[in-house]
N, C-alpha and C positions, 0 to 999 in steps of 0.2 A: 811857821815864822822863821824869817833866814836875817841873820843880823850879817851885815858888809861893814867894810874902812878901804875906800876906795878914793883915790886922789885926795886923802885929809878929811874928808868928810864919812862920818859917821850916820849909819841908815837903818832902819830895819823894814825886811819887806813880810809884808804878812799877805797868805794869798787862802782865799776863802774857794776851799772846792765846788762847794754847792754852786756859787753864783758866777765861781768864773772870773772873780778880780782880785786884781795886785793894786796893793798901794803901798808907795812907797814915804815912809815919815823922817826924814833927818833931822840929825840932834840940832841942833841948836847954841849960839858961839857962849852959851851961859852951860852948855853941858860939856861941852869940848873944854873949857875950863875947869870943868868940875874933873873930869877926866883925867885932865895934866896932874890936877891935884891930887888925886889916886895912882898916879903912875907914883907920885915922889914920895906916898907914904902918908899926906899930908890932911886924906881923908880917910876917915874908917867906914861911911856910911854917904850913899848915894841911893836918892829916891826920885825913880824917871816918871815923869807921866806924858800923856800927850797931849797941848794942849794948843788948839789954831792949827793944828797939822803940822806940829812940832815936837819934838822928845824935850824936854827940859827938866831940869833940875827941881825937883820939888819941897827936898829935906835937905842936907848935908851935915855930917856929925863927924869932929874933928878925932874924937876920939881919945880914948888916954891908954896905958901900956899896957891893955889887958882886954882882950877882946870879948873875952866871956862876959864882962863886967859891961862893955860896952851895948854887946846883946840885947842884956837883961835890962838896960837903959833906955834902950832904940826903940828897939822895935815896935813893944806894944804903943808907943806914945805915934812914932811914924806910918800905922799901918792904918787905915777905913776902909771898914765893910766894902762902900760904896763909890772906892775911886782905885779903878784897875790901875796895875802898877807895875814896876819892873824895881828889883831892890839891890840896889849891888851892896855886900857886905867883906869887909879886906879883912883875912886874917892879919895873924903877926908878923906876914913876910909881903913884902911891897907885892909880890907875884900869885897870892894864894886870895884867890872872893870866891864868895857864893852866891850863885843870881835867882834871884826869888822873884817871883814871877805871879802877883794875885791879878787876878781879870770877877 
């Protein structure tokens, strides 16, 4: 999997060795918003899924000034067995996430 941001648009290409194909999924102008809002701080928790051959927004958690606490909030409520995921999670500093990643 190779994530791009190439001319404003946000992508990810996933390419499957066995069969031989690329597809390419871009986000979507409901993730690219969600996005802005993690650049400013403004999200703690972003939940991508893909859905119409789109990345979109699935969760969003605004967050309060403690991200441990945030965690132990989120996640278990945000996460199913059964719908692969990409999870962005912001520490305390607008610059520091951690990308979770369940399939």
């Amino acid at each position: 999997m190779v994530g791009s941001r190439n001319s404003g648009t946000l992508s990810v290409c996933l390419y499957m060795e066995k069969c031989e194909t690329v597809v390419i999924i871009k986000a979507n102008d409901a993730l690219r918003h969600a996005f802005n809002l993690g650049k400013q701080a403004k999200l703690r928790l972003i939940k991508v899924v893909v859905r119409s051959e789109e990345l979109t927004p699935n969760y969003e958690y605004a967050g309060t000034g403690n991200w441990r606490d945030d965690w132990r909030a989120t996640l278990p409520e945000c996460v199913d067995a059964f719908e692969p995921c990409f999870i962005l999670f912001r520490l305390n500093t607008i610059t520091e996430w951690i990308l979770i990643t369940l399939v």
